[in-house]
TORPA-4810 file (N, C-alpha, C, O; in nm, 3 decimals):
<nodes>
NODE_1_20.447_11.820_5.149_20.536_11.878_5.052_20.456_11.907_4.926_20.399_11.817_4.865_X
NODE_2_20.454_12.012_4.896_20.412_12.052_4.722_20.501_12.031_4.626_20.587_12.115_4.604_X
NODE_3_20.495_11.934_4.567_20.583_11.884_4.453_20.552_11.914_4.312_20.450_11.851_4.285_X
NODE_4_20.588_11.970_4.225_20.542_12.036_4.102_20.494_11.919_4.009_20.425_11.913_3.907_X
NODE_5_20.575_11.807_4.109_20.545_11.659_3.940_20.412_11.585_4.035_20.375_11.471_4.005_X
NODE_6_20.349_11.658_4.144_20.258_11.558_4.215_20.137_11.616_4.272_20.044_11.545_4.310_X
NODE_7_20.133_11.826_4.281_20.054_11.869_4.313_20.008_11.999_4.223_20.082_12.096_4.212_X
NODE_8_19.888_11.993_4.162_19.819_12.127_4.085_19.853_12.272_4.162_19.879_12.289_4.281_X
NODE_9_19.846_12.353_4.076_19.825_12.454_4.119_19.684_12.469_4.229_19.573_12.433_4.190_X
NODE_10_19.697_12.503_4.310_19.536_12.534_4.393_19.508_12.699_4.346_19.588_12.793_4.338_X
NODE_11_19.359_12.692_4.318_19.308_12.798_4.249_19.276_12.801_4.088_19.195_12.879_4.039_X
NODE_12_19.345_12.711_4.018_19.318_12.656_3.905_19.216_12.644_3.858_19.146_12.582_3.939_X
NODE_13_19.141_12.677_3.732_19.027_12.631_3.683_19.059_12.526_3.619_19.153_12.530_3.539_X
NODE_14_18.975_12.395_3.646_19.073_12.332_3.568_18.921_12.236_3.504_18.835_12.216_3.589_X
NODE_15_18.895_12.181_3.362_18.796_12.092_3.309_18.829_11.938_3.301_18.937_11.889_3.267_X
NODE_16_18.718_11.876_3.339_18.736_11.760_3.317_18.766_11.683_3.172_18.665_11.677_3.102_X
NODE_17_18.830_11.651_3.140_18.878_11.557_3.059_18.815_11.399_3.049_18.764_11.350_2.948_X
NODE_18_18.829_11.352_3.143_18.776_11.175_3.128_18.764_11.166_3.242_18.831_11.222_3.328_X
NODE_19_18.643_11.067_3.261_18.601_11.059_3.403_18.602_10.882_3.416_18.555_10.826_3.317_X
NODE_20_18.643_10.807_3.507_18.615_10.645_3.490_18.569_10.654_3.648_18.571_10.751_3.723_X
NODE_21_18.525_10.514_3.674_18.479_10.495_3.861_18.478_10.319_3.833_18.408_10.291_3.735_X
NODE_22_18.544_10.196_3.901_18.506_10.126_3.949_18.539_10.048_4.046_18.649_10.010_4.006_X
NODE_23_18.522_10.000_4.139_18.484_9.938_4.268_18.554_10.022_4.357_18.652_9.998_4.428_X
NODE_24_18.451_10.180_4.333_18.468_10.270_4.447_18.558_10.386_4.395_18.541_10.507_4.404_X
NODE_25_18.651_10.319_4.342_18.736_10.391_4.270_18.722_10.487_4.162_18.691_10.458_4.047_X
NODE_26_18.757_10.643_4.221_18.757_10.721_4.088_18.874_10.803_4.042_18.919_10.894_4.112_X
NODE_27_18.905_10.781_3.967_18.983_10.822_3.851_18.948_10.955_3.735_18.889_10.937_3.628_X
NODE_28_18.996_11.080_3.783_18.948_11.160_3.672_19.085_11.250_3.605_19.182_11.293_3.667_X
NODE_29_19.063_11.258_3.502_19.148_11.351_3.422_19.146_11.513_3.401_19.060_11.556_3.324_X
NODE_30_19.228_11.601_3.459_19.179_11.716_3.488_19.263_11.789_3.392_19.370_11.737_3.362_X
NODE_31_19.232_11.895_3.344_19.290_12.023_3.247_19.302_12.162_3.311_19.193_12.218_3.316_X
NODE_32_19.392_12.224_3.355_19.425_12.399_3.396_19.414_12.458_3.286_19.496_12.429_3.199_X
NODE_33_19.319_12.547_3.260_19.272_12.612_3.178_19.393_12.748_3.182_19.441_12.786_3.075_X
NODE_34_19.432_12.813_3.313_19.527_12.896_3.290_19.680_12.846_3.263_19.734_12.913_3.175_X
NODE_35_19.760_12.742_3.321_19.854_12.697_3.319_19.903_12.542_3.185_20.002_12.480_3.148_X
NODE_36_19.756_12.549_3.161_19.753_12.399_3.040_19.840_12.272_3.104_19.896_12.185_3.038_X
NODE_37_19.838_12.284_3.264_19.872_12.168_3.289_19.760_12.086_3.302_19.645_12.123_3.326_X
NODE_38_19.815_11.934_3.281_19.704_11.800_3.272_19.766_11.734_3.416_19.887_11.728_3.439_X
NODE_39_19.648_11.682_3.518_19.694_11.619_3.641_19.569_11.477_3.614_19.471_11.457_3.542_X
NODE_40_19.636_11.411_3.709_19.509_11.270_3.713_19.486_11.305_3.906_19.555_11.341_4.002_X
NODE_41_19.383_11.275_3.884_19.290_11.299_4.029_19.233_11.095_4.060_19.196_11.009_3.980_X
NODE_42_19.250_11.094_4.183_19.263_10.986_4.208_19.197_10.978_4.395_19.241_11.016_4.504_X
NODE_43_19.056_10.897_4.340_18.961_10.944_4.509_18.899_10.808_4.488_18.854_10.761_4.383_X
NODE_44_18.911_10.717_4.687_18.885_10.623_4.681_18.773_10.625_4.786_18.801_10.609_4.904_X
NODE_45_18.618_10.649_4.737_18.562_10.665_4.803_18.505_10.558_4.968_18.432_10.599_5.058_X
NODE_46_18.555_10.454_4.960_18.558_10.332_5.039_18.661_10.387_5.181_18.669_10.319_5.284_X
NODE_47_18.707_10.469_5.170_18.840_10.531_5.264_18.874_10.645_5.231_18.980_10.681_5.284_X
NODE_48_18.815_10.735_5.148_18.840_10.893_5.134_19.023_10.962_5.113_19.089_11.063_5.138_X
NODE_49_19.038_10.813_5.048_19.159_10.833_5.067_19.202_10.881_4.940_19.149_10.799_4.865_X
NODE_50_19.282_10.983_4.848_19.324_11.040_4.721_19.486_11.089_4.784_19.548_11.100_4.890_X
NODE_51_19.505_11.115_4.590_19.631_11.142_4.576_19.602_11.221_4.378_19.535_11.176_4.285_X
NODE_52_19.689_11.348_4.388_19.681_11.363_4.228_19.824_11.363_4.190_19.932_11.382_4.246_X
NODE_53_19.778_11.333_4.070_19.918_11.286_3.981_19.977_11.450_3.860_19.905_11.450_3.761_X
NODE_54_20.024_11.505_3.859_20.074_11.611_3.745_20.131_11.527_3.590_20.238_11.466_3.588_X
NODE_55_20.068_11.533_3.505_20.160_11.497_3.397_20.266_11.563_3.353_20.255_11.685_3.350_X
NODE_56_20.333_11.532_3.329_20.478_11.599_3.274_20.436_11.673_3.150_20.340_11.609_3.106_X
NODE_57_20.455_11.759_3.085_20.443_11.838_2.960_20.530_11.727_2.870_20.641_11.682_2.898_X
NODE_58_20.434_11.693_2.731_20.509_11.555_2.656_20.470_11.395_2.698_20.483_11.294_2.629_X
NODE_59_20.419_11.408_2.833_20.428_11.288_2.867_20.245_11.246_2.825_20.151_11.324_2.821_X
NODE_60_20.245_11.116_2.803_20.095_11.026_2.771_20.002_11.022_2.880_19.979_10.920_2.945_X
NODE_61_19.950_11.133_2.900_19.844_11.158_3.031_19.727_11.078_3.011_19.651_11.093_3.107_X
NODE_62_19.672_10.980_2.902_19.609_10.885_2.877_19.659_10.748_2.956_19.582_10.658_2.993_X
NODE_63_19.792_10.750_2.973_19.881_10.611_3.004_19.834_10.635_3.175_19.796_10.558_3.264_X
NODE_64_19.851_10.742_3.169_19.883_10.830_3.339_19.727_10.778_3.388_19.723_10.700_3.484_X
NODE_65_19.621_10.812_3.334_19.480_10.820_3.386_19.456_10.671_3.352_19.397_10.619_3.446_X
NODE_66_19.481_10.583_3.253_19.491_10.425_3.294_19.538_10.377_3.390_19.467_10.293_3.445_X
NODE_67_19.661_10.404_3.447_19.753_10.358_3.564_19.800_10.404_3.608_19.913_10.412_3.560_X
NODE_68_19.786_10.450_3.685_19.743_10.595_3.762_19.820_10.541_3.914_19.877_10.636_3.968_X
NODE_69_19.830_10.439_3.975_19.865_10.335_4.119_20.001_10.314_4.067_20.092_10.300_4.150_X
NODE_70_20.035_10.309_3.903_20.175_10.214_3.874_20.288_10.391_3.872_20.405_10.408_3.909_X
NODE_71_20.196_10.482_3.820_20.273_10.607_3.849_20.319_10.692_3.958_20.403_10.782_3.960_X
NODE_72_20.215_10.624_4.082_20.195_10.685_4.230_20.297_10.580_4.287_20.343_10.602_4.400_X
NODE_73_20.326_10.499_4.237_20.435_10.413_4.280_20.545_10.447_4.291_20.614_10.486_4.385_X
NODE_74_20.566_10.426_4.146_20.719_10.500_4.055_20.726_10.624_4.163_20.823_10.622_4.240_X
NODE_75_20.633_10.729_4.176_20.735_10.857_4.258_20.698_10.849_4.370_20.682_10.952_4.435_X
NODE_76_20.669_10.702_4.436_20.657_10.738_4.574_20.550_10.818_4.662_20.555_10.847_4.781_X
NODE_77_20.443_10.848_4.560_20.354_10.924_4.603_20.240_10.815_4.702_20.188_10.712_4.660_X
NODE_78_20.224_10.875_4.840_20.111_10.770_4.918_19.989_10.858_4.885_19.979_10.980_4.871_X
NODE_79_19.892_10.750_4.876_19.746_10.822_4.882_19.722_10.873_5.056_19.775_10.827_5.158_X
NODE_80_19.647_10.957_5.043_19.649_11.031_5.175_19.500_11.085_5.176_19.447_11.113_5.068_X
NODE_81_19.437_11.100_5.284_19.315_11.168_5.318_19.294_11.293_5.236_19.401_11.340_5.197_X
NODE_82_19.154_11.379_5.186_19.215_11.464_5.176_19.291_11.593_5.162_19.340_11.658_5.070_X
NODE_83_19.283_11.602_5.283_19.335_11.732_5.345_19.512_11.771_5.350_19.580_11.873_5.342_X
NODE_84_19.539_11.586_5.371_19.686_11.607_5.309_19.784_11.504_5.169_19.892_11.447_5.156_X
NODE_85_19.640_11.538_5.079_19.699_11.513_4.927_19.822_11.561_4.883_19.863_11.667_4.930_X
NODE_86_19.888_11.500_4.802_20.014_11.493_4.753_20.162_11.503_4.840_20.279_11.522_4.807_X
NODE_87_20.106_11.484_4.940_20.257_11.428_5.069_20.338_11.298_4.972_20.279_11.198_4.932_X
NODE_88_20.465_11.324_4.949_20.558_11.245_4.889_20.629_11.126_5.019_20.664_11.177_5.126_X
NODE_89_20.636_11.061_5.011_20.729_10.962_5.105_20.844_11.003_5.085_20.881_10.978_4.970_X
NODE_90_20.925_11.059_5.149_21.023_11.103_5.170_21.162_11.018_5.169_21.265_11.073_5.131_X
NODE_91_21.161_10.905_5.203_21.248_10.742_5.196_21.275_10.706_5.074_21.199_10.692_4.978_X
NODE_92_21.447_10.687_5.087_21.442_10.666_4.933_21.411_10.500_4.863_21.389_10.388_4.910_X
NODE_93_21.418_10.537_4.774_21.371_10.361_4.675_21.479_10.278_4.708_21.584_10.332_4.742_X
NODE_94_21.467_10.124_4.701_21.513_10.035_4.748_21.606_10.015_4.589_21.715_9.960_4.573_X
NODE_95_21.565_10.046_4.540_21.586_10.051_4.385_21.625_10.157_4.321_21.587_10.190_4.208_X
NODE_96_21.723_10.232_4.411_21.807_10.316_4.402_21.893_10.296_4.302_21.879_10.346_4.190_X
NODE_97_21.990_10.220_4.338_22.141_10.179_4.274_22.093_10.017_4.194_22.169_9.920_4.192_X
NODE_98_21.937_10.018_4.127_21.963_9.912_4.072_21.884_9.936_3.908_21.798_9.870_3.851_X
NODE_99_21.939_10.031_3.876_21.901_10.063_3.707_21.787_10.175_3.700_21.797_10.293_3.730_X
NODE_100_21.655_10.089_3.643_21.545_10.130_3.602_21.436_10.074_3.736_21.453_9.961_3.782_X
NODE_101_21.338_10.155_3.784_21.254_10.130_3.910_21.148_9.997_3.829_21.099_10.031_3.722_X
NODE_102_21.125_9.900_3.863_21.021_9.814_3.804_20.866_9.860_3.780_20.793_9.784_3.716_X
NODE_103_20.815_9.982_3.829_20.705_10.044_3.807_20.752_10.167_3.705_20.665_10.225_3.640_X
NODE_104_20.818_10.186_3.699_20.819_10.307_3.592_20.781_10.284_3.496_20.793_10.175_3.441_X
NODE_105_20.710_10.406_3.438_20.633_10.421_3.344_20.699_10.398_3.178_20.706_10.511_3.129_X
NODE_106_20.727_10.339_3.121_20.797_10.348_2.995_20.742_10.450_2.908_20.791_10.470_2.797_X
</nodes>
């Protein structure tokens, strides 16, 4: 599924912003130069396994590229190989009918 809150535009030029890596783990902050959207890129080289994140327009894409696992949570996003990045879990939250999700992002 291409989800607007979970997958970039493909074809995008897009610049790096902030780059972090540790234990395997990389974490980068990306910029669309045509669309001025901000996404977090998220590649685990130990298992080739990624997932990118879209920031919301307004939202703290600094918070996003710190915790980056607590946001892939919140929407359900699985990390996936990657050929099929940004596949959403489709199942809904257990934590449906019970307020606020305990990973959401404040």
């Amino acid at each position: 599924m291409n989800d607007s809150h979970d997958h970039a535009p493909a074809g995008s030029a897009r610049v790096v912003l902030a780059k972090r890596k540790n234990a395997g783990i990389q974490v980068t902050l990306l910029w669309a130069q045509d669309t001025n959207a901000v996404a977090v890129l998220v590649h685990d080289d130990s298992t080739d396994d990624q997932f990118e994140l879209s920031v919301d327009p307004g939202a703290n894409a600094l918070d996003t590229f710190e915790h980056p696992y607590a946001y892939a949570a919140w929407r359900r996003l699985s990390a996936r190989r990657p050929e099929a990045r940004g596949v959403m879990d489709p199942s809904p939250s257990k934590h449906a009918n019970e307020g606020a999700h305990p990973l959401r992002p404040s």
